[in-house]
mmCIF entry with sequence, helices, sheets and N, C-alpha, C, O atoms, coordinates in Angstrom:
data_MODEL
# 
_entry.id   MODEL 
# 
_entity.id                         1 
_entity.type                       polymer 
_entity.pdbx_number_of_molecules   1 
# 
_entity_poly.entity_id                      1 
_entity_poly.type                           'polypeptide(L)' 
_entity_poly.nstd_linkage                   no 
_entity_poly.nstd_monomer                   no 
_entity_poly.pdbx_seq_one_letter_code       
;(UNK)(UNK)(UNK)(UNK)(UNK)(UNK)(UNK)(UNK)(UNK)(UNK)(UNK)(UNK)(UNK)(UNK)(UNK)(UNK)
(UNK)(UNK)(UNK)(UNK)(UNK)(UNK)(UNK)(UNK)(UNK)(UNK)(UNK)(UNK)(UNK)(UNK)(UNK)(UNK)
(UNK)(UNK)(UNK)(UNK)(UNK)(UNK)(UNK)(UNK)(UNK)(UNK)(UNK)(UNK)(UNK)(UNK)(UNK)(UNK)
(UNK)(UNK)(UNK)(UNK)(UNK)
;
_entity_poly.pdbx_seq_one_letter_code_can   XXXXXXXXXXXXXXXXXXXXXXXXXXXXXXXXXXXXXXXXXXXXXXXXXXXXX 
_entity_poly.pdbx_strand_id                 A 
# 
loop_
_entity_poly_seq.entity_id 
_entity_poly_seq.num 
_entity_poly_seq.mon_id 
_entity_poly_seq.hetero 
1 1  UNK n 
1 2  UNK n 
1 3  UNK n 
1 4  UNK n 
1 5  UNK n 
1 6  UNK n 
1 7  UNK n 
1 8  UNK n 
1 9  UNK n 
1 10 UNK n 
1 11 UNK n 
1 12 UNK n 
1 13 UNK n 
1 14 UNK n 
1 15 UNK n 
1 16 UNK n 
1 17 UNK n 
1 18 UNK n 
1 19 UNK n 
1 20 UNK n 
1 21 UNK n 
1 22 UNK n 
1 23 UNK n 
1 24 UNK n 
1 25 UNK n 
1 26 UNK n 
1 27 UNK n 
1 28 UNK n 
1 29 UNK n 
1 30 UNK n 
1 31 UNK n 
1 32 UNK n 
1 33 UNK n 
1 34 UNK n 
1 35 UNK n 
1 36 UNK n 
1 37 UNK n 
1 38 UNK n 
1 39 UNK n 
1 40 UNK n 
1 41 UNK n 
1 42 UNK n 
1 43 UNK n 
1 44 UNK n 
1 45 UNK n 
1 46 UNK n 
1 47 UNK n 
1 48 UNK n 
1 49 UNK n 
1 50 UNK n 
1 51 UNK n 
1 52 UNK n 
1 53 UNK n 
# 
_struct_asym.id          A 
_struct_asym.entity_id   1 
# 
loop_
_struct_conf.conf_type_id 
_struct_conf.id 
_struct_conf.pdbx_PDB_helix_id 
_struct_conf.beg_label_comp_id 
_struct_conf.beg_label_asym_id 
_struct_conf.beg_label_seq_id 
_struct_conf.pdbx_beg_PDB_ins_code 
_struct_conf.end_label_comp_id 
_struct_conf.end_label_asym_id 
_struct_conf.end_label_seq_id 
_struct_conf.pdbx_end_PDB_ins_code 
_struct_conf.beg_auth_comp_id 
_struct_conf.beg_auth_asym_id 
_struct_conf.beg_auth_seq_id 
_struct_conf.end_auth_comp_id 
_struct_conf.end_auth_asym_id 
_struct_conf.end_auth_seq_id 
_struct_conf.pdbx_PDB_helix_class 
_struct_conf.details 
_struct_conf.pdbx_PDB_helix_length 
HELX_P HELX_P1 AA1 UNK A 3  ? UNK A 7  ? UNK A 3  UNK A 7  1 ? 5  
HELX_P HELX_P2 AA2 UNK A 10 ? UNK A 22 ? UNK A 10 UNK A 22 1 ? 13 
HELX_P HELX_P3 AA3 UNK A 29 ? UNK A 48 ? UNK A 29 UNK A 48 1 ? 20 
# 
_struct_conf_type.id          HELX_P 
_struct_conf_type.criteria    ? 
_struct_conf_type.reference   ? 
# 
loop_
_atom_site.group_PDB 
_atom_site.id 
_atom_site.type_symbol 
_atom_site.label_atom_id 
_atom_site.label_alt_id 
_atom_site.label_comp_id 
_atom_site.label_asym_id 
_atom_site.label_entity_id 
_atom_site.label_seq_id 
_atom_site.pdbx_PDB_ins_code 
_atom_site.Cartn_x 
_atom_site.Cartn_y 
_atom_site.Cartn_z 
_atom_site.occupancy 
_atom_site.B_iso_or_equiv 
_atom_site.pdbx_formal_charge 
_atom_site.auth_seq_id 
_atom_site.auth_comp_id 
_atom_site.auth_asym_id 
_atom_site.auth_atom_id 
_atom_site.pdbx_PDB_model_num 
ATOM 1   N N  . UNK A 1 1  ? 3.171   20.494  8.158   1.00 0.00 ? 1  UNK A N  1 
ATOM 2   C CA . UNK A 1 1  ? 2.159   19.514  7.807   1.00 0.00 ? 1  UNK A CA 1 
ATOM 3   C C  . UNK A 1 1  ? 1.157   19.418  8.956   1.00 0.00 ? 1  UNK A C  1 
ATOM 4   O O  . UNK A 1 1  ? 1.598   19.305  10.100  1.00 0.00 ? 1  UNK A O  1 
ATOM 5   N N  . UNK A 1 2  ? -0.607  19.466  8.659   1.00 0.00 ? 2  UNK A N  1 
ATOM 6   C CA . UNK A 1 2  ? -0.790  19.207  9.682   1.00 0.00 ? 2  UNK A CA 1 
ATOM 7   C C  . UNK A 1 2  ? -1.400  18.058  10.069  1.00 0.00 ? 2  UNK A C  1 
ATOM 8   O O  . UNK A 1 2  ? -1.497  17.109  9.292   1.00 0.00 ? 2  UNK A O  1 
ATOM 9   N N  . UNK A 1 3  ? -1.866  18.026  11.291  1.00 0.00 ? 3  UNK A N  1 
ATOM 10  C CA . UNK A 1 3  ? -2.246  16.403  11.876  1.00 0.00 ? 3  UNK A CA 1 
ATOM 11  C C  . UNK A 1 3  ? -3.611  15.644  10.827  1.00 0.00 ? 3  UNK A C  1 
ATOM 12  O O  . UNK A 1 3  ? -3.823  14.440  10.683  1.00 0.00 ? 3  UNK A O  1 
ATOM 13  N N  . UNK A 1 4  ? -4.337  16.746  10.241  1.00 0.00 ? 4  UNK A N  1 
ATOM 14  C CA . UNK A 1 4  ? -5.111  16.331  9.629   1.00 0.00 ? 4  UNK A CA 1 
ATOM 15  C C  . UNK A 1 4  ? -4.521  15.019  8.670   1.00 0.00 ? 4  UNK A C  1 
ATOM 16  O O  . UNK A 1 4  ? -4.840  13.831  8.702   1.00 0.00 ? 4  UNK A O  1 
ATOM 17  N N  . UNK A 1 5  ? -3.532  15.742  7.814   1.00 0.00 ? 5  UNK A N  1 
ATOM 18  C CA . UNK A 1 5  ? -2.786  15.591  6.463   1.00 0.00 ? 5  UNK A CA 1 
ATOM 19  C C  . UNK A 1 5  ? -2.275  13.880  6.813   1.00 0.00 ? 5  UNK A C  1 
ATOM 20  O O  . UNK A 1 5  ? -2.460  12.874  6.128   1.00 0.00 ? 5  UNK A O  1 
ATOM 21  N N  . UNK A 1 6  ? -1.537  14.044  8.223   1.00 0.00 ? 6  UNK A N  1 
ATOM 22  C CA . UNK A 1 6  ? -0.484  13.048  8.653   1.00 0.00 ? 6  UNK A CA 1 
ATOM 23  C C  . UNK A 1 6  ? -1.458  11.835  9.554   1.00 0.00 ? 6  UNK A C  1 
ATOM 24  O O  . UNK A 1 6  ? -0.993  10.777  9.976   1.00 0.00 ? 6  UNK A O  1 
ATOM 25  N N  . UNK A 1 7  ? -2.645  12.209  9.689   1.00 0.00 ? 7  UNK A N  1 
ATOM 26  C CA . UNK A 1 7  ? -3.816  10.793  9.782   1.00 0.00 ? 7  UNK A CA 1 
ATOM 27  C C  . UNK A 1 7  ? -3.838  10.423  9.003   1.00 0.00 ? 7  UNK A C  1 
ATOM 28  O O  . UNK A 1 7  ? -3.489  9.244   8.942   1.00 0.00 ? 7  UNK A O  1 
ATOM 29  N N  . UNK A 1 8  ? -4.398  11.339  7.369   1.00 0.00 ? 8  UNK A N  1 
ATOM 30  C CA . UNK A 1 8  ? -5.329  10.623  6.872   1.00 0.00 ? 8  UNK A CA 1 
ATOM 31  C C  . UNK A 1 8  ? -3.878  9.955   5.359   1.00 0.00 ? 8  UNK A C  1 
ATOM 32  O O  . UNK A 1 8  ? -4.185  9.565   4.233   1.00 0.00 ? 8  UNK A O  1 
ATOM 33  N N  . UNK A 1 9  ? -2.378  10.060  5.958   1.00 0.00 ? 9  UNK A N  1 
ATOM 34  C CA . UNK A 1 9  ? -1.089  8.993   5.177   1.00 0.00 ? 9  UNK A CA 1 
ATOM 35  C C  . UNK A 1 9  ? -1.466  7.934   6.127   1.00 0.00 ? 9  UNK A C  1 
ATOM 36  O O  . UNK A 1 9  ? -1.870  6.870   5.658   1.00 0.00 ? 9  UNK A O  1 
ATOM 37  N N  . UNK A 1 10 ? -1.396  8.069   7.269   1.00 0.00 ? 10 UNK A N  1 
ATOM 38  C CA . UNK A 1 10 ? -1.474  6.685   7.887   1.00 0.00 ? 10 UNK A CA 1 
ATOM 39  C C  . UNK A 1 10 ? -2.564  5.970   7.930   1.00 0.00 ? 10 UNK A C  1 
ATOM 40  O O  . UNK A 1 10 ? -2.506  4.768   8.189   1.00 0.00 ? 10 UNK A O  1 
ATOM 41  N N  . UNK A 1 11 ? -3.704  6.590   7.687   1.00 0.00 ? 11 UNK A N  1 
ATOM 42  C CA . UNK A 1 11 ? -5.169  5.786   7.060   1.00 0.00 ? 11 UNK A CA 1 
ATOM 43  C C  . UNK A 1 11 ? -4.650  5.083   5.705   1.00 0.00 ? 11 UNK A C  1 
ATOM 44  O O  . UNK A 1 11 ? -4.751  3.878   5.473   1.00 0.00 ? 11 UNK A O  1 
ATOM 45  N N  . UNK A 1 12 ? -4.193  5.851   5.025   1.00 0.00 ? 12 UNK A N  1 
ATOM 46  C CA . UNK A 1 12 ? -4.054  4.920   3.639   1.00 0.00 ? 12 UNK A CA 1 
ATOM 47  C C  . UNK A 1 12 ? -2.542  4.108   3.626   1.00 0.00 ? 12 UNK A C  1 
ATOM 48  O O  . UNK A 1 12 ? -2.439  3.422   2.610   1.00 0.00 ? 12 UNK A O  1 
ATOM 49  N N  . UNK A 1 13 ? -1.612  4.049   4.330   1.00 0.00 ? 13 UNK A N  1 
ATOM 50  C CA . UNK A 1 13 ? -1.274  3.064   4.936   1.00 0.00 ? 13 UNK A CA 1 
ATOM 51  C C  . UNK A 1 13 ? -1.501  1.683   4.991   1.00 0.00 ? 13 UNK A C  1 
ATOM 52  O O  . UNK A 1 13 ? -1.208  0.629   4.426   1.00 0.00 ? 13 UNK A O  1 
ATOM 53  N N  . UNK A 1 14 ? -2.536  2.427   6.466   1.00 0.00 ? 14 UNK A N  1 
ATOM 54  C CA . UNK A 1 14 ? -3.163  0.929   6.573   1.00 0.00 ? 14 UNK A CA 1 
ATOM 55  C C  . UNK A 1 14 ? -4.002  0.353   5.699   1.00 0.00 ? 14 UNK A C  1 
ATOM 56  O O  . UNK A 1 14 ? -4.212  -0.858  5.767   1.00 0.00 ? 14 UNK A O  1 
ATOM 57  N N  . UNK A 1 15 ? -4.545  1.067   4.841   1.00 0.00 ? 15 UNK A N  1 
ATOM 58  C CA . UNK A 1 15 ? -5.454  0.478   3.878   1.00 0.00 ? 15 UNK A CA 1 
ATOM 59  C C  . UNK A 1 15 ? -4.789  -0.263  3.012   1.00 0.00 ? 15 UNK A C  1 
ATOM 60  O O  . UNK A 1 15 ? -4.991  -1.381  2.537   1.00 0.00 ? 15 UNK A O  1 
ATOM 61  N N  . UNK A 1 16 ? -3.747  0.740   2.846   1.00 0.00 ? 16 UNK A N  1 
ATOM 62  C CA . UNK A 1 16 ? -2.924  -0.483  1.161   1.00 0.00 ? 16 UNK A CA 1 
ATOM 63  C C  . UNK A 1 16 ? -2.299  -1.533  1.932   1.00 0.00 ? 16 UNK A C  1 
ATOM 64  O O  . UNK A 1 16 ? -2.107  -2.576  1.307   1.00 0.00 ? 16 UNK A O  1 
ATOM 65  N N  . UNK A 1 17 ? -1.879  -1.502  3.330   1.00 0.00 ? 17 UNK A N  1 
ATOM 66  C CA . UNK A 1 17 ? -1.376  -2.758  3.734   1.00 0.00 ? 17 UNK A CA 1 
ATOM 67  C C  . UNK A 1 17 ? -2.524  -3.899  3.999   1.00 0.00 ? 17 UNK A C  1 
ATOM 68  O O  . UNK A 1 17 ? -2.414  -5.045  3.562   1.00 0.00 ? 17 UNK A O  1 
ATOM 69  N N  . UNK A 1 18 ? -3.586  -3.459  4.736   1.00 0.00 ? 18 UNK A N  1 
ATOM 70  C CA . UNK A 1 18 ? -4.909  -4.616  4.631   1.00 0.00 ? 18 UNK A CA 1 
ATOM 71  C C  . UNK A 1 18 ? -5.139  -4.899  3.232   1.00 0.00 ? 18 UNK A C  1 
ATOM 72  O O  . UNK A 1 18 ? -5.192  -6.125  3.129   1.00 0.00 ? 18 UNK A O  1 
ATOM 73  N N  . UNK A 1 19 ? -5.300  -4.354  2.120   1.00 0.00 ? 19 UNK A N  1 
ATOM 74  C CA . UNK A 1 19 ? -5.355  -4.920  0.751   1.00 0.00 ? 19 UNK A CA 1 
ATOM 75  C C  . UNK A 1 19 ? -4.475  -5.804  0.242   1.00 0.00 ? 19 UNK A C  1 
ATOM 76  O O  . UNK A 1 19 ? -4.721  -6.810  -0.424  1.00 0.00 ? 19 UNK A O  1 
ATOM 77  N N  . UNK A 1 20 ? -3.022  -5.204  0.728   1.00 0.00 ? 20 UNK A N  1 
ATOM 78  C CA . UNK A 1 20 ? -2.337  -6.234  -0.259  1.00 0.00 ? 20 UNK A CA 1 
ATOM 79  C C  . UNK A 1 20 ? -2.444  -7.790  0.337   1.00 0.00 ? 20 UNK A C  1 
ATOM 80  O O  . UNK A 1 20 ? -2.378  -8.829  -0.321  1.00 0.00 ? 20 UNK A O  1 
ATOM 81  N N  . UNK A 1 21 ? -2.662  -7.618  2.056   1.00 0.00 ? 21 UNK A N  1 
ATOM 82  C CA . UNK A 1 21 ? -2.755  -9.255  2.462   1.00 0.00 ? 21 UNK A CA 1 
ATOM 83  C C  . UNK A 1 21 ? -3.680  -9.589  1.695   1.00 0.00 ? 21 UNK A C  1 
ATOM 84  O O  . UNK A 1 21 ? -3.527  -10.652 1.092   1.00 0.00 ? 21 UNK A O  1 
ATOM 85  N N  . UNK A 1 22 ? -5.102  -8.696  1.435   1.00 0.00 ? 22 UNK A N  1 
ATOM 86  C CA . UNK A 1 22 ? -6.138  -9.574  0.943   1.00 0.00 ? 22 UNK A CA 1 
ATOM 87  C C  . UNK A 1 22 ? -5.766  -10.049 -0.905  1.00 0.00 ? 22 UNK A C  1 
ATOM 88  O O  . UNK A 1 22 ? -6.105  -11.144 -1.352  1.00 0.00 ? 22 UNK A O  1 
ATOM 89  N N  . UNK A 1 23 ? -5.217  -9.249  -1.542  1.00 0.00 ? 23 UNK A N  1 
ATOM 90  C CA . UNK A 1 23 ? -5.007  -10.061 -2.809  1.00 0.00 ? 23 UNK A CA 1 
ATOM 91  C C  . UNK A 1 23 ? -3.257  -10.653 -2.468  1.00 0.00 ? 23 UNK A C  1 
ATOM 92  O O  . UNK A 1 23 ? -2.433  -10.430 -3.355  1.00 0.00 ? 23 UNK A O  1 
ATOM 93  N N  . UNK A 1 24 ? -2.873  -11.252 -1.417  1.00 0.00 ? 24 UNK A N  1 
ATOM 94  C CA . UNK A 1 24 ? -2.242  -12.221 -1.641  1.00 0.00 ? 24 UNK A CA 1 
ATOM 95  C C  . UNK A 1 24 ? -2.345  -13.294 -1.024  1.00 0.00 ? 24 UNK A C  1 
ATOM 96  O O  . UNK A 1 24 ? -1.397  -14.078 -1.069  1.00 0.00 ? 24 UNK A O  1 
ATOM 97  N N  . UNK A 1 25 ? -3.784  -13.693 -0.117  1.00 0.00 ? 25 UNK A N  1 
ATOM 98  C CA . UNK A 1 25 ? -4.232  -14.409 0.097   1.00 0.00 ? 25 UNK A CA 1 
ATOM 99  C C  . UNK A 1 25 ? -5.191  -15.113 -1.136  1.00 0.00 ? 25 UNK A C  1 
ATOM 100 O O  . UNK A 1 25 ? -5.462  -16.306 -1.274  1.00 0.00 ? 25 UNK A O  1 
ATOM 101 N N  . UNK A 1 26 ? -5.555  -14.095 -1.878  1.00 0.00 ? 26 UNK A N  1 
ATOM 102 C CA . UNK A 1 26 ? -6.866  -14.336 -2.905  1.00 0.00 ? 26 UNK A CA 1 
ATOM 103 C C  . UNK A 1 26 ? -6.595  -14.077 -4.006  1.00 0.00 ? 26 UNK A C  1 
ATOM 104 O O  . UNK A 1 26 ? -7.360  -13.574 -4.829  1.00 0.00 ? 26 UNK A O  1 
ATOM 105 N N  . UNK A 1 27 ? -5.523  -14.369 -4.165  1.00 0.00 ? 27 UNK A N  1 
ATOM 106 C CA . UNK A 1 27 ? -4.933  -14.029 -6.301  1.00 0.00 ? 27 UNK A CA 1 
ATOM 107 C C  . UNK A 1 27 ? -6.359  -14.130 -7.385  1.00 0.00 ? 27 UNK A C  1 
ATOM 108 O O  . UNK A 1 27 ? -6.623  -15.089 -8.110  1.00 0.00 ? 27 UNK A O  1 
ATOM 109 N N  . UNK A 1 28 ? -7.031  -13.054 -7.267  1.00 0.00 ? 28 UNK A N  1 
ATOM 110 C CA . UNK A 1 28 ? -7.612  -13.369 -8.427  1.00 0.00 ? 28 UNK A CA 1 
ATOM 111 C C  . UNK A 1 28 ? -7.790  -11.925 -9.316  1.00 0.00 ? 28 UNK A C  1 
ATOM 112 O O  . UNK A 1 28 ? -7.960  -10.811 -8.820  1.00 0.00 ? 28 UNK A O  1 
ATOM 113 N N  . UNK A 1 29 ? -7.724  -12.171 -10.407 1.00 0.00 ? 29 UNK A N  1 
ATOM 114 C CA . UNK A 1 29 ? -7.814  -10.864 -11.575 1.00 0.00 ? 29 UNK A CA 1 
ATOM 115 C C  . UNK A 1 29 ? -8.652  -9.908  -10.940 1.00 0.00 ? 29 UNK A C  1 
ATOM 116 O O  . UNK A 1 29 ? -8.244  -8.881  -10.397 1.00 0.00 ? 29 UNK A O  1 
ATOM 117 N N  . UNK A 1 30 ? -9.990  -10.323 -11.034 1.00 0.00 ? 30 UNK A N  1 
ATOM 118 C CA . UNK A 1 30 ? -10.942 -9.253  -10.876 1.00 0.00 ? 30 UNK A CA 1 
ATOM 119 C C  . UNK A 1 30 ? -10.902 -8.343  -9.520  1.00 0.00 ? 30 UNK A C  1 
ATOM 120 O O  . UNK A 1 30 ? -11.211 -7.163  -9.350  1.00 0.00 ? 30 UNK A O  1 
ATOM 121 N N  . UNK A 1 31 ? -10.417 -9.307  -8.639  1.00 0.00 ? 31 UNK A N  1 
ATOM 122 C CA . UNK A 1 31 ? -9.877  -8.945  -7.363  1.00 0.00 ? 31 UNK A CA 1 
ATOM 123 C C  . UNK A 1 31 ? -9.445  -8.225  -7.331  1.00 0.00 ? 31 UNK A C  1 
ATOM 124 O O  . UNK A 1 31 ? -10.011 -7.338  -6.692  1.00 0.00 ? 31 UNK A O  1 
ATOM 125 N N  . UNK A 1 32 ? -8.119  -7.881  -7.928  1.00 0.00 ? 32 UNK A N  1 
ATOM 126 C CA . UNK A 1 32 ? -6.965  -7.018  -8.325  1.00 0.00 ? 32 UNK A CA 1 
ATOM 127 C C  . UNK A 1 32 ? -7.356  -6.069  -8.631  1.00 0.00 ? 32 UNK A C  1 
ATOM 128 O O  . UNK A 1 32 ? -7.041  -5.055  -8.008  1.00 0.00 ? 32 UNK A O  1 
ATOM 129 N N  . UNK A 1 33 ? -8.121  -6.029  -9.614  1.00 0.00 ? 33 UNK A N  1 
ATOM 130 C CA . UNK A 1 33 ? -8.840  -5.178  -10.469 1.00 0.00 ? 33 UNK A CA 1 
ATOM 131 C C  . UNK A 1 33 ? -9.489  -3.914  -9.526  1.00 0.00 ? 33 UNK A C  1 
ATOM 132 O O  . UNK A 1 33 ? -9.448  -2.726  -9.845  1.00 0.00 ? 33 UNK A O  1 
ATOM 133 N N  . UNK A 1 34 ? -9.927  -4.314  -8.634  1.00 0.00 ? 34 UNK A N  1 
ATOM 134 C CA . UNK A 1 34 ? -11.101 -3.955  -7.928  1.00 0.00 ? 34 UNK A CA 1 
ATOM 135 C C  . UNK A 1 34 ? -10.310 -3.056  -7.032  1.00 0.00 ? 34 UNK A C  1 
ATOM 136 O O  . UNK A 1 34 ? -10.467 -1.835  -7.047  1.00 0.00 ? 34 UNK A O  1 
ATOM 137 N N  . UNK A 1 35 ? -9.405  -3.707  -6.201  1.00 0.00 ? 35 UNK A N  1 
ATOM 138 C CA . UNK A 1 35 ? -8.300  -3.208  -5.596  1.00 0.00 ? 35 UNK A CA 1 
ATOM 139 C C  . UNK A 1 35 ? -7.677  -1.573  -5.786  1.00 0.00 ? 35 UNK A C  1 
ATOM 140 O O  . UNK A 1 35 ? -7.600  -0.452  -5.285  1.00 0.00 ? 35 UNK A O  1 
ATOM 141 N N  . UNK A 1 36 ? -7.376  -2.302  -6.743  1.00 0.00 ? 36 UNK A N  1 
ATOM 142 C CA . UNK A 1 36 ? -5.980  -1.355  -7.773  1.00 0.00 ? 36 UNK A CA 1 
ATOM 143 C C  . UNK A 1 36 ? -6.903  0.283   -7.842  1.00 0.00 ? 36 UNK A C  1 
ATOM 144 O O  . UNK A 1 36 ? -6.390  1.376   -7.605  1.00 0.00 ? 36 UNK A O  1 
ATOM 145 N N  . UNK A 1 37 ? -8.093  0.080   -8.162  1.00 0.00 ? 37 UNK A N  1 
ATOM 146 C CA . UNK A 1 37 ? -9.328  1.123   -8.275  1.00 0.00 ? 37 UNK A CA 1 
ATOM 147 C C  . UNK A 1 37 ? -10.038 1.631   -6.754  1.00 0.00 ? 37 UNK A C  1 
ATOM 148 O O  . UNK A 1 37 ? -10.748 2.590   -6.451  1.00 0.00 ? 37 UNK A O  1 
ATOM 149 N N  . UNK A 1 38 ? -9.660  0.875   -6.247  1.00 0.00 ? 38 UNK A N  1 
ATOM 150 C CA . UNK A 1 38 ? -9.963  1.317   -4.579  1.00 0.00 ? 38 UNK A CA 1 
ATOM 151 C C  . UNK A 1 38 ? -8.432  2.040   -4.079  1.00 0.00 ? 38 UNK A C  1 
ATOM 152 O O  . UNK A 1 38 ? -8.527  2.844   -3.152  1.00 0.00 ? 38 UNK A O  1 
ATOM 153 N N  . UNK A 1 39 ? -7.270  1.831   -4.557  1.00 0.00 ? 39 UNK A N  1 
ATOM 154 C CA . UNK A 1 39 ? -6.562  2.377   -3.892  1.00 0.00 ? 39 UNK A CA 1 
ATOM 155 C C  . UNK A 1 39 ? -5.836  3.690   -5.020  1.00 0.00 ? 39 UNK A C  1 
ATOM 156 O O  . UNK A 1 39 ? -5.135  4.680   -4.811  1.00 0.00 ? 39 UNK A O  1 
ATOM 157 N N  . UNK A 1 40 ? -6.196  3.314   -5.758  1.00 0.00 ? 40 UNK A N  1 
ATOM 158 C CA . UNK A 1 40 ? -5.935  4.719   -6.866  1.00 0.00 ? 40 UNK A CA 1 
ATOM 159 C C  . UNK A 1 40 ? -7.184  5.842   -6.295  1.00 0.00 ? 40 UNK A C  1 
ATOM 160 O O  . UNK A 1 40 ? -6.910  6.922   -5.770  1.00 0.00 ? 40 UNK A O  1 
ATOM 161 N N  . UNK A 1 41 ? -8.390  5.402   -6.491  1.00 0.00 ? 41 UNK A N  1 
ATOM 162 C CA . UNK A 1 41 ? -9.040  6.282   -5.726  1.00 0.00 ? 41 UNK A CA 1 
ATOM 163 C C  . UNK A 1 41 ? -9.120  7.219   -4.099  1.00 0.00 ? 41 UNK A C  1 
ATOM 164 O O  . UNK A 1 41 ? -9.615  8.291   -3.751  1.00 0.00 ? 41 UNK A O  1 
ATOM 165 N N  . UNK A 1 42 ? -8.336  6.122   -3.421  1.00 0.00 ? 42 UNK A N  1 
ATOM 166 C CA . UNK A 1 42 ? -8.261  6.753   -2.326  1.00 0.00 ? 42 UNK A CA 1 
ATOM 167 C C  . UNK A 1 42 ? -7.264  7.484   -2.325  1.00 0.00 ? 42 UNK A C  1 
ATOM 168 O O  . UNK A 1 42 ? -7.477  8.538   -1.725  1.00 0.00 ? 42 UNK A O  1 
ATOM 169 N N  . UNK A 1 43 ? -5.910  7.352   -2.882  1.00 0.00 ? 43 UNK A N  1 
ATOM 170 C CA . UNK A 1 43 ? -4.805  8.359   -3.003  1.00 0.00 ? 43 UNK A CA 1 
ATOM 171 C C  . UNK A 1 43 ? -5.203  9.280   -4.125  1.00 0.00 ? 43 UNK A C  1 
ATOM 172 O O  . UNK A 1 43 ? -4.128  9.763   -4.482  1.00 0.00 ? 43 UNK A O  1 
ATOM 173 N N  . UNK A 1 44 ? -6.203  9.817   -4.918  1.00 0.00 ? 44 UNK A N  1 
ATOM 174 C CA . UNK A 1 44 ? -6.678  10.640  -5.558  1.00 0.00 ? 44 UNK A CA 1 
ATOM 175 C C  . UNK A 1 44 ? -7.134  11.599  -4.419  1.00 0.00 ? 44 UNK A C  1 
ATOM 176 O O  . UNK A 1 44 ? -6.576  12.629  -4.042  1.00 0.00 ? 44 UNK A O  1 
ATOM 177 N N  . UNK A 1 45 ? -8.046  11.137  -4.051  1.00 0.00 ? 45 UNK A N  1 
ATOM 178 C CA . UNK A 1 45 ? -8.642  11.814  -2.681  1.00 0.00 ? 45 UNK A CA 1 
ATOM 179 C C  . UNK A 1 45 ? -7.633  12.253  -1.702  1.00 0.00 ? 45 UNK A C  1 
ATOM 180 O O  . UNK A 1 45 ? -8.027  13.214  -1.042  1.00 0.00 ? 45 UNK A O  1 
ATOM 181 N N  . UNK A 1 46 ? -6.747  11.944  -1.482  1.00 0.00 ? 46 UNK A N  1 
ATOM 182 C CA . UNK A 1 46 ? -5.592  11.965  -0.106  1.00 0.00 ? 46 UNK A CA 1 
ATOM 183 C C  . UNK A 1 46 ? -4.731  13.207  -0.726  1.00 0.00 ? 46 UNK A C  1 
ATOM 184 O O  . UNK A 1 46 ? -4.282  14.137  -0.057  1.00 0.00 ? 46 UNK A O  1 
ATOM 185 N N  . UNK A 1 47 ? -4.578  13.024  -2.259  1.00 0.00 ? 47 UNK A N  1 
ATOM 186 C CA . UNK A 1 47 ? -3.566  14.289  -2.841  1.00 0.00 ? 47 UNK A CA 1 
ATOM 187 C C  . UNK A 1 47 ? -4.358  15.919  -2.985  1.00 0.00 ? 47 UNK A C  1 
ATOM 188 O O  . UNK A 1 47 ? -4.038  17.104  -2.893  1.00 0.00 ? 47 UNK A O  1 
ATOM 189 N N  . UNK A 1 48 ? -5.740  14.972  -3.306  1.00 0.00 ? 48 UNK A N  1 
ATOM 190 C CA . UNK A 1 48 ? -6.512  16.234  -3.948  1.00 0.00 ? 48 UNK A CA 1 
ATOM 191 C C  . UNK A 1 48 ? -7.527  16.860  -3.333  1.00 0.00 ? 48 UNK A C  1 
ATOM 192 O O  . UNK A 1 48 ? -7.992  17.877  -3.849  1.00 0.00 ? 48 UNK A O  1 
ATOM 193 N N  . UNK A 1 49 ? -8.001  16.397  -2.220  1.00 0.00 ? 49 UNK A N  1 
ATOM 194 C CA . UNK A 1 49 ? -8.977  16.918  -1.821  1.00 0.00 ? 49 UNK A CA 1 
ATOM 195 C C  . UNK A 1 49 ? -8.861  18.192  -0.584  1.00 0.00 ? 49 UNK A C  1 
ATOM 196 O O  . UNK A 1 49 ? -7.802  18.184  0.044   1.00 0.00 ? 49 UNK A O  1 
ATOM 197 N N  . UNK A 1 50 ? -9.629  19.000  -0.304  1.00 0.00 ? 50 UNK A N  1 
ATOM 198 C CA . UNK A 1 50 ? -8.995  20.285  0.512   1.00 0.00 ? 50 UNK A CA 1 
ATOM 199 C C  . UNK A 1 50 ? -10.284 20.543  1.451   1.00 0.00 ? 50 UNK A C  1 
ATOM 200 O O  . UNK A 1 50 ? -11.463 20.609  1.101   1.00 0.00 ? 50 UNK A O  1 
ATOM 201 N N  . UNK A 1 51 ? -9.799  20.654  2.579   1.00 0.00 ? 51 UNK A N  1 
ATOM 202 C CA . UNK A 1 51 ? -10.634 20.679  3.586   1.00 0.00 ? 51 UNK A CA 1 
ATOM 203 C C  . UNK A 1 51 ? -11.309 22.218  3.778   1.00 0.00 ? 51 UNK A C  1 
ATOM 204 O O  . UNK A 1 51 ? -10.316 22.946  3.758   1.00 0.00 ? 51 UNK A O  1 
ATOM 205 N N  . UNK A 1 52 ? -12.130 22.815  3.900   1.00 0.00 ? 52 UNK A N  1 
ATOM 206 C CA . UNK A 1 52 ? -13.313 23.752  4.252   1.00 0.00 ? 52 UNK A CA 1 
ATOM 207 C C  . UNK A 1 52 ? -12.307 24.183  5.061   1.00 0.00 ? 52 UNK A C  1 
ATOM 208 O O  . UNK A 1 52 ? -11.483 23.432  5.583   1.00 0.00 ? 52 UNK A O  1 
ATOM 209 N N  . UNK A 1 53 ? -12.352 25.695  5.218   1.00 0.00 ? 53 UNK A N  1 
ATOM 210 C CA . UNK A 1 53 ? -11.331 26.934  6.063   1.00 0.00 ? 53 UNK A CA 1 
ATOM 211 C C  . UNK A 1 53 ? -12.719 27.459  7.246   1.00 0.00 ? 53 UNK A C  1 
ATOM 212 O O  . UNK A 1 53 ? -12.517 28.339  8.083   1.00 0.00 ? 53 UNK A O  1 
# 
């Protein structure tokens, strides 16, 4: 695995952990909503995307 790969798990990490404080400080639907689509997207990107050789 390389270091690239094993930043950018611990970038999204920290991301889904700063999110979830923020919708459980802020319970609201749309919130969630918004969320849920920010972090599906970023692990879309994290599985699928391939870096230039």
């Amino acid at each position: 695995m390389s270091l690239e790969k094993i930043l950018a798990i611990v970038a999204f990490a920290i991301l889904c952990f700063y999110l979830s404080f923020l919708i459980r400080y802020v319970p609201r639907l749309d919130l969630g909503v918004v969320l849920a689509i920010t972090v599906v997207l970023a692990g879309y990107d994290l599985l699928f995307h391939r870096t230039p050789r």
